[in-house]
N, C-alpha and C positions, 0 to 999 in steps of 0.2 A: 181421722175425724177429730173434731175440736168442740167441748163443752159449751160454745157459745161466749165463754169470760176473755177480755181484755187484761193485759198484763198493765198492770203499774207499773211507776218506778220501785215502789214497795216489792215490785216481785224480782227485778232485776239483779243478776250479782252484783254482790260490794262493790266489785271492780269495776263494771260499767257504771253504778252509779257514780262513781269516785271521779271514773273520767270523764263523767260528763260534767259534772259539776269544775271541774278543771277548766274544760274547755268553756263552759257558761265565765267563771270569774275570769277569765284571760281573757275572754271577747267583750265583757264589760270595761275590764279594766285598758283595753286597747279605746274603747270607744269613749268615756272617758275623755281618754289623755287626749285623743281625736277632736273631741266637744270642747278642749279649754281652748285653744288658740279660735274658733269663732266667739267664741266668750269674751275672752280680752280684745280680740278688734272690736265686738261690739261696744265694750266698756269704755272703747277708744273714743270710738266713734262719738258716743253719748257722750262723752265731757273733753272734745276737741284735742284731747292729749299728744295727736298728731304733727300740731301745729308749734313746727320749728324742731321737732325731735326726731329719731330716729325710727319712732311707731308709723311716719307717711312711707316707707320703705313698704311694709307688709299691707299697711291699709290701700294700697294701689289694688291690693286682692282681694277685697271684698267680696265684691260676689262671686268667686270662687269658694269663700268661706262661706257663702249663704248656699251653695250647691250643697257644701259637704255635711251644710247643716239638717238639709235636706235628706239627706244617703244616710248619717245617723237616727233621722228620725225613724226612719224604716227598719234599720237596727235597732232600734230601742224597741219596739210596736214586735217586731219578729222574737227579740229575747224578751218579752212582757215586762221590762224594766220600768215604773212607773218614774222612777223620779229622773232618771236619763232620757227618757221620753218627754216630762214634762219640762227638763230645759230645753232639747231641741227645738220642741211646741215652740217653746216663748222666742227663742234663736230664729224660728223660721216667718216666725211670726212681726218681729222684729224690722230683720233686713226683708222681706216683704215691702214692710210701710216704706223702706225707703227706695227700694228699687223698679217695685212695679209701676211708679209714676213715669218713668223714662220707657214704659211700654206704651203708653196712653199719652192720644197726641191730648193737647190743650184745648183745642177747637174752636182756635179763634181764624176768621177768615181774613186774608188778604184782603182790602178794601178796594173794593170794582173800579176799575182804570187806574190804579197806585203804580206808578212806574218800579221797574225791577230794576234789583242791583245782585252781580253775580258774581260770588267772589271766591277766592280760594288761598288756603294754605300750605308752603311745601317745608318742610326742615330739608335743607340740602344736602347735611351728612358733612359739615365740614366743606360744602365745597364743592362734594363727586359727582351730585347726583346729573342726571345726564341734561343739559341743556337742550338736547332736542327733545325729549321727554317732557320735559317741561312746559317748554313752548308748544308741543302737539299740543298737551293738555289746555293750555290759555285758549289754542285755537277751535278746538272741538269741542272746549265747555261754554264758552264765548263768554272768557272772564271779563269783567271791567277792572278789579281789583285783585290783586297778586301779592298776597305775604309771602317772603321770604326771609326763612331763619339760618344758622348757620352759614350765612354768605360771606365769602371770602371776595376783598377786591378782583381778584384772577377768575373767580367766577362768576361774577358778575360780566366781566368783560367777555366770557365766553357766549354767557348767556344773550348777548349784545350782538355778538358773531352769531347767533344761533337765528335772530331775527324778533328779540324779544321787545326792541324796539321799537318795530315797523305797528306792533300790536299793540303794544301799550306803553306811548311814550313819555310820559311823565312817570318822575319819581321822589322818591325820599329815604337818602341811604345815608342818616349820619355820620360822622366822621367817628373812628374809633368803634365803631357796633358792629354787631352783626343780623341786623334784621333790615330790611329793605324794604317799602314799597314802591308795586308800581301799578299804573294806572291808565287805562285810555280817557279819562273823564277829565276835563279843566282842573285842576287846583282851584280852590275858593280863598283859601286863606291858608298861614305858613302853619306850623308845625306849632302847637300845643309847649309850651315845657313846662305844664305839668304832670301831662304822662311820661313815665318814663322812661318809654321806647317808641322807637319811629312811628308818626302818625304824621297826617293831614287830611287835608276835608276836600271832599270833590263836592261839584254839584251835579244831583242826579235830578233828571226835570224840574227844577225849581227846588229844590230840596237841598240842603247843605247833610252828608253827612260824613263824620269821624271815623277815620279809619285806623286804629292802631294795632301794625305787627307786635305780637309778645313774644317773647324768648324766656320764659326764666330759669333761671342754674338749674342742672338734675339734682334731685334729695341725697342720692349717693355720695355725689362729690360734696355737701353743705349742706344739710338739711335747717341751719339758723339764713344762710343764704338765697335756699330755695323760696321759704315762708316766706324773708322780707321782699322778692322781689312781689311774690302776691300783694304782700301789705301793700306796696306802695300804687299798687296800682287800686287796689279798693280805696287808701287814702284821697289821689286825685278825683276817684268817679266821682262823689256827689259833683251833682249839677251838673254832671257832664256826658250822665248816660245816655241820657233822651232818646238822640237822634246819634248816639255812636257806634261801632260795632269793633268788638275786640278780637285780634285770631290772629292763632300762632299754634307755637309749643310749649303749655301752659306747665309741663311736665307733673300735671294734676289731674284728677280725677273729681266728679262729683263727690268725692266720698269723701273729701281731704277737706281739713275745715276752712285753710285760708280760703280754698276756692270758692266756697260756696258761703264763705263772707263776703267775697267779691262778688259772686251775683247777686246776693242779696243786696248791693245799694242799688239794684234798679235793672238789673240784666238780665236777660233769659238764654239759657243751651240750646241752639237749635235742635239738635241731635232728640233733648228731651221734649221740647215744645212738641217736635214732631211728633212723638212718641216713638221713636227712630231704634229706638232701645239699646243694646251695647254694642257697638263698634269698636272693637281696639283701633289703632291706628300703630301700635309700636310694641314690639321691634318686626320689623318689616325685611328682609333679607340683611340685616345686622351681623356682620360678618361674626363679632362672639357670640353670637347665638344661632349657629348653622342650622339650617332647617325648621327652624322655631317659628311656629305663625305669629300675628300679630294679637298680643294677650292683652294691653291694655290701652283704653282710651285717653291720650292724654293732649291728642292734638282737638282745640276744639273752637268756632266759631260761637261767641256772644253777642249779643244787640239790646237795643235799648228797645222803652215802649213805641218810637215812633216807626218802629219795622214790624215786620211780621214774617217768620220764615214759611217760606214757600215748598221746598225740598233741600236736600242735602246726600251726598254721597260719597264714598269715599277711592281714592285711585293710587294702585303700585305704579311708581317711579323705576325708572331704571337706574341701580344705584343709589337707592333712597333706602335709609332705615327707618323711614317712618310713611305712612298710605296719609296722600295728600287728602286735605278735607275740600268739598265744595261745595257752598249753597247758595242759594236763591232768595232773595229776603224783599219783599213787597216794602216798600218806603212811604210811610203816611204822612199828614201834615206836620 
């Protein structure tokens, strides 16, 4: 039989109280040290410190650090910790404002009878990836346009053998690069040099538009490298977004400031307009990362105001370390 009373910790031996209070300061002090690495990308994030330094490495992970921001909060809330709690709040609260937008399409509509333009991105891997593969894809998504990064002349030639010509016979493979396009659409006009990686302009029903493959350095190998090749491509956009659309292997993330200085002169993420939400696209069967799915988004389709993206999805390559992107984009006046 029992008097009816609840035991305190007041009634507790020393020793369980002692240990619990152990185990309370080691699960704080764990969560903590947990909470500061979303803290500093945040901090990143909010004053672009990314850009050109060695912080675009870790900020590729972002919302991984807004997940874990999330799992502290619930540790915070479970150990009644107010002031660990109220950082994750503001953490969670935070990358919220900036991730939930890429849930939530935009809701602008395609304009009724706008002729379609259907294109896609593949990073070859150096070269490997499988030329029939490829071309399946061109002919089952019924590409007009075809970026290709990491192309090696030998692979290009394969690709040729493969019958990527029969489908889409015009191209534009600078000399000395490695990004390629190609296209079953007329050429309108040559090659741009002020962007500065392979582009030209097809005409899609009466419509001139800009297509240029991107490629820029991974942050690992350069990260002063990787930034400037963003720079220079937000340099050339003004005035030139309109009616263009950029896509590649941006080796960036919305979350990375050069990127999203470059959309900001005039370009929209499909991925996001949609409200498409996070897609990795890499690393994709990447032979140093065995078994590893794809963790981040860095391959990504841009366009200007005078499109509208329609859908977008993304597809494993055989022999690709990266899931090729493909979308749909409504072409307006």
């Amino acid at each position: 039989m029992t008097d009816g009373t609840q035991s305190t910790p007041e009634d507790e031996p020393p020793a369980e109280g002692r240990r619990r209070s152990r185990w309370r300061t080691a699960a704080l002090a764990g969560c903590g040290v947990l909470l500061a690495g979303p803290a500093l990308l945040a901090v990143v994030r909010l004053f672009g410190w990314d850009d050109g330094t060695w912080w675009a490495l870790p900020m590729a992970g972002l919302p991984y650090a807004a997940l874990l921001s999330v799992l502290l909060l619930g540790a915070a809330a479970a150990l009644r910790e107010k002031w660990l709690g109220g950082v994750a709040a503001a953490l969670v609260v935070l990358q919220l404002w900036w991730l939930v937008p890429r849930f939530l399409p935009d809701g602008a509509d395609a304009p009724a009878g706008a002729p379609r333009l259907r294109v896609a991105t593949s990073n070859n891997y150096m070269g490997q990836v499988s030329p029939k593969a490829l071309v399946d894809l061109v002919r089952e998504q019924r590409i007009d346009v075809l970026a290709v990064e990491e192309q090696s002349d030998s692979a290009a030639v394969a690709l040729d053998a493969a019958g990527i010509r029969d489908l889409l016979p015009y191209r534009e493979h600078p000399a000395g690069t490695d990004s390629a396009l190609y296209t079953r659409l007329p050429v309108s006009s040559a090659a741009d040099p002020a962007w500065p990686y392979a582009n030209l302009t097809v005409d899609v029903s009466g419509h001139p538009v800009q297509l240029v493959a991107v490629h820029t350095y991974y942050p690992l190998g350069d990260t002063r490298r990787w930034a400037d090749g963003l720079h220079r491509l937000a340099a050339a956009a003004p005035g030139r977004t309109r009616n263009a659309v950029l896509l590649g292997d941006f080796n960036a993330t919305l979350d990375h400031k050069p990127m999203r200085d470059l959309v900001d002169t005039g370009l929209a993420d499909t991925h996001e307009e949609l409200g498409a939400g996070l897609f990795p696209t890499w690393p994709a069967g990447h032979p140093d990362f065995p078994g590893v799915p794809p963790m981040i988004q860095i391959d990504h389709v841009l366009h200007g105001s005078a499109l509208t993206a329609v859908d977008v999805s993304e597809h494993s390559l055989a022999r690709a370390d990266h899931r090729a992107v493909v979308a749909e984009l409504a072409v307006g006046g």
